[in-house]
C-alpha positions as CSV (number, residue, x, y, z in Angstrom):
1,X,7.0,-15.7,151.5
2,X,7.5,-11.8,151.6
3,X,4.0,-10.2,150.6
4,X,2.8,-7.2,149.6
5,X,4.3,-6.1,145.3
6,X,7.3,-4.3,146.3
7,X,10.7,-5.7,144.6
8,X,11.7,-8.1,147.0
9,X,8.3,-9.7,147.5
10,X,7.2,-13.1,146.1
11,X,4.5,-11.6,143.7
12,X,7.6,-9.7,142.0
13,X,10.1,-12.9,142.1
14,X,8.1,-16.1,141.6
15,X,8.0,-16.7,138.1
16,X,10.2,-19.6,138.2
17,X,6.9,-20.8,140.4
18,X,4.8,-19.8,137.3
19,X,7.0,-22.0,134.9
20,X,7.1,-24.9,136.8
21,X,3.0,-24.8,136.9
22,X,3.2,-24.6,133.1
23,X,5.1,-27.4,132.7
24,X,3.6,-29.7,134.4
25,X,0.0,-28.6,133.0
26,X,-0.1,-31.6,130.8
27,X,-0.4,-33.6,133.5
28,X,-2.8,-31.5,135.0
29,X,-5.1,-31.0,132.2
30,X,-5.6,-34.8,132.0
31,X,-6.4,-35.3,135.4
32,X,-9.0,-32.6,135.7
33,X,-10.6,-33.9,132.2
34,X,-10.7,-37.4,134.0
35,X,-13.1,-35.9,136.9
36,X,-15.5,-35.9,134.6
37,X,-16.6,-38.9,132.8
38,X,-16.6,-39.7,129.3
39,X,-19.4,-41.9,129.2
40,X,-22.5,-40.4,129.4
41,X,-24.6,-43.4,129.2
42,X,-23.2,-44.6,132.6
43,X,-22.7,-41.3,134.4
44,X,-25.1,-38.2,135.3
45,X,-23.1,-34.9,134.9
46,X,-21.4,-33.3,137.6
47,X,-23.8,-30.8,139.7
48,X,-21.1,-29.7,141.4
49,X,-17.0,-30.0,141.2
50,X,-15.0,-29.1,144.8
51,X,-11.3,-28.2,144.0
52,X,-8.7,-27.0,146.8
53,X,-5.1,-25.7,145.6
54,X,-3.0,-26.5,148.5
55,X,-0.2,-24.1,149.4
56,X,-1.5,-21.3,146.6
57,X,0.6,-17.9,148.1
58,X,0.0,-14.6,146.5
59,X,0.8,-13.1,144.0
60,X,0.3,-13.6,140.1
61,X,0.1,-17.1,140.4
62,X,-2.1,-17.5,143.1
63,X,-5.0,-18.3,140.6
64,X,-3.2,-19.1,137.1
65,X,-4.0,-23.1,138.5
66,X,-7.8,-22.3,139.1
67,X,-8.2,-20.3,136.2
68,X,-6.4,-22.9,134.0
69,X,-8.7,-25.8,135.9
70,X,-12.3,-24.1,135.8
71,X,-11.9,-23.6,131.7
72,X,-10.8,-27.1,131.4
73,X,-14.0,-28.4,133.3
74,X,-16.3,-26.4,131.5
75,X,-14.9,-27.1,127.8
76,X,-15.3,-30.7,128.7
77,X,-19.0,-30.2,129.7
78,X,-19.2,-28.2,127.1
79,X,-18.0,-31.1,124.4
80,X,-20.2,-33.3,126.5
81,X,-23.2,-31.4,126.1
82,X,-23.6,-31.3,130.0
83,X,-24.6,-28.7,132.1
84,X,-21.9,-26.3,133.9
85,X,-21.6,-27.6,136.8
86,X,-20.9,-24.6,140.5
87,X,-17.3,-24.6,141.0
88,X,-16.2,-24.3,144.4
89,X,-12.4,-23.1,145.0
90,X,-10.7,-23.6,148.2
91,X,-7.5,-21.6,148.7
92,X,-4.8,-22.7,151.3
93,X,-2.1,-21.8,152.9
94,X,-0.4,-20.4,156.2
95,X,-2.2,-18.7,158.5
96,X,0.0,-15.8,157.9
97,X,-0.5,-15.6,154.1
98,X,-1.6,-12.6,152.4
99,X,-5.0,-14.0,151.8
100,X,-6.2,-9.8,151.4
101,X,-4.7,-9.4,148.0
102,X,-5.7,-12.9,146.9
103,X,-9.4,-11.4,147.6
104,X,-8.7,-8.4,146.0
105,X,-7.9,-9.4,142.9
106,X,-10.8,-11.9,142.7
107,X,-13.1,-9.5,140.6
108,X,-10.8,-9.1,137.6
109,X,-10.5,-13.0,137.8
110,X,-14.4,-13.8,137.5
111,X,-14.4,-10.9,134.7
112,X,-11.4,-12.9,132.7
113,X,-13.5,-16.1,133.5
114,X,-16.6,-14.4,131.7
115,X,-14.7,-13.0,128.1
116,X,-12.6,-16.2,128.0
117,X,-16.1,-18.3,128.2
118,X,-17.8,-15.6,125.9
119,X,-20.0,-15.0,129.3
120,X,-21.0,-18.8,129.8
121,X,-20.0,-19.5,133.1
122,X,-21.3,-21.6,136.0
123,X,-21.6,-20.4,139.4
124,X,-17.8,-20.1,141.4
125,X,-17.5,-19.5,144.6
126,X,-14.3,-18.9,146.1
127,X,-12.5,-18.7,149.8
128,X,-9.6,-19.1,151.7
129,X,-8.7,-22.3,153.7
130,X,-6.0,-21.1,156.4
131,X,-3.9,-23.9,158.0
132,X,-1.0,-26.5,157.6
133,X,-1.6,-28.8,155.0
134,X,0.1,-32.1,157.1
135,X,-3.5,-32.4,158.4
136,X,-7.1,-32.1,157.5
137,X,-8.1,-29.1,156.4
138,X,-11.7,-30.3,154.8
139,X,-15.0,-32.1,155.5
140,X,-14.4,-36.0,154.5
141,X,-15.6,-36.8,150.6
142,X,-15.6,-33.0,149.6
143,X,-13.1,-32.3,147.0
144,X,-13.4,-33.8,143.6
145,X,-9.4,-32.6,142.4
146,X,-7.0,-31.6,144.7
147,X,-3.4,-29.6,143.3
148,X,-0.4,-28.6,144.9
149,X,2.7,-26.8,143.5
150,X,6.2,-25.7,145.1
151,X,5.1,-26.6,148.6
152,X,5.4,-30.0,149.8
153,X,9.3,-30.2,149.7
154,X,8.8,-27.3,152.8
155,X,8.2,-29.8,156.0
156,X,6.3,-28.8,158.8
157,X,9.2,-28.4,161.3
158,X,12.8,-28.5,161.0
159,X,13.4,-32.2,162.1
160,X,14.0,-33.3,165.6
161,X,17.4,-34.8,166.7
162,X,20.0,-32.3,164.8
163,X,21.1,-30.6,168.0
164,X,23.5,-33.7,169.8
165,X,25.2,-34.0,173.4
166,X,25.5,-31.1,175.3
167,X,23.4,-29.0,173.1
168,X,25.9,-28.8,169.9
169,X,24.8,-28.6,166.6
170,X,25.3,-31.8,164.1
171,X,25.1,-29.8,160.8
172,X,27.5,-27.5,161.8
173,X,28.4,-24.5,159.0
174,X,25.7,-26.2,157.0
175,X,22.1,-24.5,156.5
176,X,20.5,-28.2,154.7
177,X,21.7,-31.5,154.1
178,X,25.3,-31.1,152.6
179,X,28.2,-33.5,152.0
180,X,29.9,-33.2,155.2
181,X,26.9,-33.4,156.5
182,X,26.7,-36.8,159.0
183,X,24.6,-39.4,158.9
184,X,22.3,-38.5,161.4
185,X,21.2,-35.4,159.7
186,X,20.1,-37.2,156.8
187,X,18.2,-39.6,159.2
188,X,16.4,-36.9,160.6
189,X,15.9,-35.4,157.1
190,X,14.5,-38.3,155.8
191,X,12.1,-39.3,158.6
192,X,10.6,-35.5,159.0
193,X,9.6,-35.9,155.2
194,X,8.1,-39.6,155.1
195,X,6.1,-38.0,158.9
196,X,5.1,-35.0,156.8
197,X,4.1,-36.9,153.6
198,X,2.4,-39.6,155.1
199,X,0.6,-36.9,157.1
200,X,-0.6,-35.0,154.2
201,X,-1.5,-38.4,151.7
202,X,-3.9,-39.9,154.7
203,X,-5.5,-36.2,155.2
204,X,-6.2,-35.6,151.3
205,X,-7.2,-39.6,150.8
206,X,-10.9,-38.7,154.1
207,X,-11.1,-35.3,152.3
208,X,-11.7,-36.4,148.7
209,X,-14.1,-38.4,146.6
210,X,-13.9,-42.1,145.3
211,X,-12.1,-41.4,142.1
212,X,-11.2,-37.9,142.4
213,X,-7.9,-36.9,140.9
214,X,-4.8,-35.1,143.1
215,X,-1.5,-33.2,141.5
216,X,1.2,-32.8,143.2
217,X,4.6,-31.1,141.9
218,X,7.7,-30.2,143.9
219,X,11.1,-29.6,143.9
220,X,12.9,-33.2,144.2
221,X,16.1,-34.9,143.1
222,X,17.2,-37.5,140.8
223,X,19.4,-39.6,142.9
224,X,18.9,-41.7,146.1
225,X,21.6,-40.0,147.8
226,X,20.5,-36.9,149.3
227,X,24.3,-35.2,149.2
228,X,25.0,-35.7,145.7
229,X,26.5,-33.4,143.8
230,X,24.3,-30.3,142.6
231,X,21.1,-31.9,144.8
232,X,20.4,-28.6,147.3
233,X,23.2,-26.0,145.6
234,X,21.0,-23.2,146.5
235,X,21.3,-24.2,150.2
236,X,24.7,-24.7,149.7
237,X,25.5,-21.5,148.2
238,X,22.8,-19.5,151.1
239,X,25.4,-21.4,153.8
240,X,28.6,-20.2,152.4
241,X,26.9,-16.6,152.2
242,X,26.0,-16.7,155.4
243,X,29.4,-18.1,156.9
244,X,31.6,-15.4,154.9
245,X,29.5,-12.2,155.3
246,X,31.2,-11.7,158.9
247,X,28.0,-10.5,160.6
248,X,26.3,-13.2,161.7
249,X,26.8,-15.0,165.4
250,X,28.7,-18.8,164.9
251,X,26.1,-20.3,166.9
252,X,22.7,-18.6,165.4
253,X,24.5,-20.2,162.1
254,X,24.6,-23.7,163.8
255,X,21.5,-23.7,164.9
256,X,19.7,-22.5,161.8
257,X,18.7,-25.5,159.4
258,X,15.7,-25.0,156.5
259,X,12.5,-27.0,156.9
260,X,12.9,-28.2,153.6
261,X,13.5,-31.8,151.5
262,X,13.4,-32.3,148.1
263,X,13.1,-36.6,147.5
264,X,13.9,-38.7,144.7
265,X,11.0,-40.6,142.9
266,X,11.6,-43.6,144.9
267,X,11.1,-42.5,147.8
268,X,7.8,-40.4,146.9
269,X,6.3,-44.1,145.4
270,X,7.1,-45.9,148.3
271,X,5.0,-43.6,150.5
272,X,2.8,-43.5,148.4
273,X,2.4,-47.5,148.2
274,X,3.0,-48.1,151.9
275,X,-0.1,-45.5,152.9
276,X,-2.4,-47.9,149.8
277,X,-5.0,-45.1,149.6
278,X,-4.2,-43.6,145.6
279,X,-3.4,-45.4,142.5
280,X,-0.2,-43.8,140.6
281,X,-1.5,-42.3,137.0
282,X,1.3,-40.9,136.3
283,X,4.9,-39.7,137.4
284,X,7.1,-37.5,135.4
285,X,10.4,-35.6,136.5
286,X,11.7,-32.6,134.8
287,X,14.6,-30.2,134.8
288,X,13.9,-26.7,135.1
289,X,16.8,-24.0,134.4
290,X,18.3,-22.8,138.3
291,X,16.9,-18.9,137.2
292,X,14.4,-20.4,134.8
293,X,11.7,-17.4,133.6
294,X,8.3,-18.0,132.8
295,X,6.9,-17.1,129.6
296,X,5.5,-13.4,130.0
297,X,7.9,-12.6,133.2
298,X,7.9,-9.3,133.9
299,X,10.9,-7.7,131.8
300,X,12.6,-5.9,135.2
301,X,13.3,-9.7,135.8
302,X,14.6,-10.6,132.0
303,X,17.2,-7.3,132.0
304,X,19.1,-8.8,135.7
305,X,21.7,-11.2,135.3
306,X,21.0,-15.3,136.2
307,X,22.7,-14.5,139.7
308,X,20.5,-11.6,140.4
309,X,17.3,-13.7,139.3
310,X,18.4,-16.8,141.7
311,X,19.6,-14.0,144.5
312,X,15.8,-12.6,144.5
313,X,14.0,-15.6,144.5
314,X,15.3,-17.0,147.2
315,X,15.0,-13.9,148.9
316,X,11.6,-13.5,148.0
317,X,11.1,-16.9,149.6
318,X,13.6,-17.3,152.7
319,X,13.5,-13.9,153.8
320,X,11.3,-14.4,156.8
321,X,12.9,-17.3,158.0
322,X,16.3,-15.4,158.5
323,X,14.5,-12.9,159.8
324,X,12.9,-14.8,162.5
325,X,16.2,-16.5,163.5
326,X,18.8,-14.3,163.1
327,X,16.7,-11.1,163.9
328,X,18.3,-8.6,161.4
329,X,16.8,-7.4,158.0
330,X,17.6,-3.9,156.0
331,X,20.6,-3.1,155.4
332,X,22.3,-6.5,156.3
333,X,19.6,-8.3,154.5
334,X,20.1,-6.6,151.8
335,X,23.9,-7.0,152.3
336,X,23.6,-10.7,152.3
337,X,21.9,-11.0,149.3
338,X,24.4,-9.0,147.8
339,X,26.8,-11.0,148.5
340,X,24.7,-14.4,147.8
341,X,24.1,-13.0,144.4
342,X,28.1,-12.8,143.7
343,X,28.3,-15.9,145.3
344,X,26.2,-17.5,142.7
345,X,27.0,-15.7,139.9
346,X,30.6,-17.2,140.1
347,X,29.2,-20.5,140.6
348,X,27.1,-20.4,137.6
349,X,30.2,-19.5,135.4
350,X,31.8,-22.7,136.5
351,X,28.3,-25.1,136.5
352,X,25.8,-26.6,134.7
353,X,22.6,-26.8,137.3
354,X,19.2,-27.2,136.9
355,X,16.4,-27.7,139.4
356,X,14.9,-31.4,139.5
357,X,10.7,-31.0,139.9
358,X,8.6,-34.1,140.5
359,X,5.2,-34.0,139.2
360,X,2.7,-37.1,140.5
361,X,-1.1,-37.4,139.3
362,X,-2.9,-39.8,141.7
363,X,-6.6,-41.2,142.0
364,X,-8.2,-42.0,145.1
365,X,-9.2,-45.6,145.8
């Protein structure tokens, strides 16, 4: 993600982040209720709740999930007549996430905790929890609710087995899985994601309690077919951009392919039932508009066009990665976003899309 608040950066161009959380806050709200129990004749109150938001960025909605979660379990305590219980936060990401501004901004959270609780608050402690999530990251039976949003369709590596014979490239012209796309590509697609996912369900199921509660919501797809039509258009769209701006070397394209799946339902349950450690509560997909806004977006975001909303999120998220690869950034970066933006704007007069987000509440066994 590109840090800092300047107008490329993910704090400036995330809010389609910020509506996806919303919508899927139903589903949130009754998980985190379901932490603590309903029957007090059968269960002593909470002394303390543990909850880790895995892949939480920067930004402005770094801490709209915690905020949203810690008022939920103390109007519940509250209705219960049960003491507030401490509140410990763990924050994950990256190593090289901007964790500073996270910190910074922690003050003016524990004040808005305090006037929106009219000053009755538990004890919170919060801290940062560097490191890849497709592995432990926490002492086993300490988190009560676990949460994750627009991060597990990013895989840990770009798959193995996508360069072939004599070093050539398999997904040639093609940035992601795409319809010319062969066989193989998907293969390796597919088995990076069920690696990566497995990885991260057996990590979550030592780290957490007997009955705690985990969220989970990223982007996916409604068919089984990962090259259907309108399933990775963004990727599609970044490829052609790439191909026709006529400054970037044929075989740095080749060899550049996102770490990045987006799965249909079916094959997020079957994970989920091979690995036998969570019960399924609930599983929802919804649509969310390709340059969907958030309510409350900052209005510099609701005067640009939908192709100039699209161009700078994905900037705002890809950026580094091009970087990296390719090694250039100014003036051509900007240049390719440029032309990205046109890219998509035409598409967008010619197509319906949407973006397909899975949301899954589970309970550990």
């Amino acid at each position: 993600m590109n840090k800092g608040a300047g107008e490329t950066s993910y704090t400036q161009n995330s809010s389609l982040q910020q509506k996806i959380i919303s919508d899927s806050r139903p589903i949130t709200e009754k998980a985190v209720e379901a932490i603590i129990s309903t029957d007090a004749t059968s269960a002593s109150p909470p002394q303390s709740i543990a909850i880790a938001d895995l892949g939480c960025s920067s930004g402005r909605n770094a801490l709209v999930l915690i905020f949203d979660t810690i008022n939920l379990v103390y109007a519940k305590c509250k209705r219960l007549g049960y003491p507030l219980p401490e509140v410990s936060v763990f924050l994950n990401d990256l190593f090289n996430n901007d964790f500073n501004s996270i910190f910074g901004s922690l003050p003016d959270f524990h004040r808005r905790l305090k006037d929106t609780n009219s000053d009755e608050v538990g004890r919170c402690f919060i801290s940062g929890v560097p490191g890849s999530f497709y592995g432990r990251l926490f002492p086993k039976h300490s988190l009560n609710f676990v949460h994750s949003s627009s991060s597990l369709h990013w895989l840990s590596k770009v798959p193995e087995g996508l360069e072939g014979e004599d070093k050539i490239w398999m997904n040639k012209g093609k940035v992601y899985i795409s319809r010319t796309s062969p066989p193989s590509v998907l293969l390796a697609y597919a088995a990076q994601f069920r690696n990566d996912f497995s990885r991260f369900i057996s990590s979550r199921s030592e780290e957490m309690v007997s009955g705690g509660r985990m969220v989970l919501s990223f982007m996916g797809r409604k068919s089984m077919d990962p090259t259907a039509a309108g399933t990775a258009h963004q990727w599609e769209l970044l490829a052609e951009a790439l191909t026709t701006l006529g400054l970037v070397d044929a075989e740095k394209l080749e060899s550049f392919n996102a770490p990045f799946y987006s799965p249909c339902m079916e094959e997020v349950r079957m994970e989920i039932e091979k690995e036998g450690l969570f019960d399924i509560d609930q599983f929802e997909e919804f649509d969310v508009e390709w340059d969907g806004l958030a309510e409350g977006a900052n209005s510099g975001l609701k005067s640009l066009s939908r192709g100039q909303r699209v161009a700078k999120t994905i900037r705002a998220v890809v950026e580094t990665m091009l970087e990296s690869h390719f090694g250039f950034g100014g003036e051509i970066m900007d240049d390719l976003f440029e032309h990205y933006e046109a890219i998509v704007e035409d598409y967008l007069l010619h197509n319906t899309v949407t973006n397909t987000n899975l949301v899954i509440s589970l309970v550990k066994k």
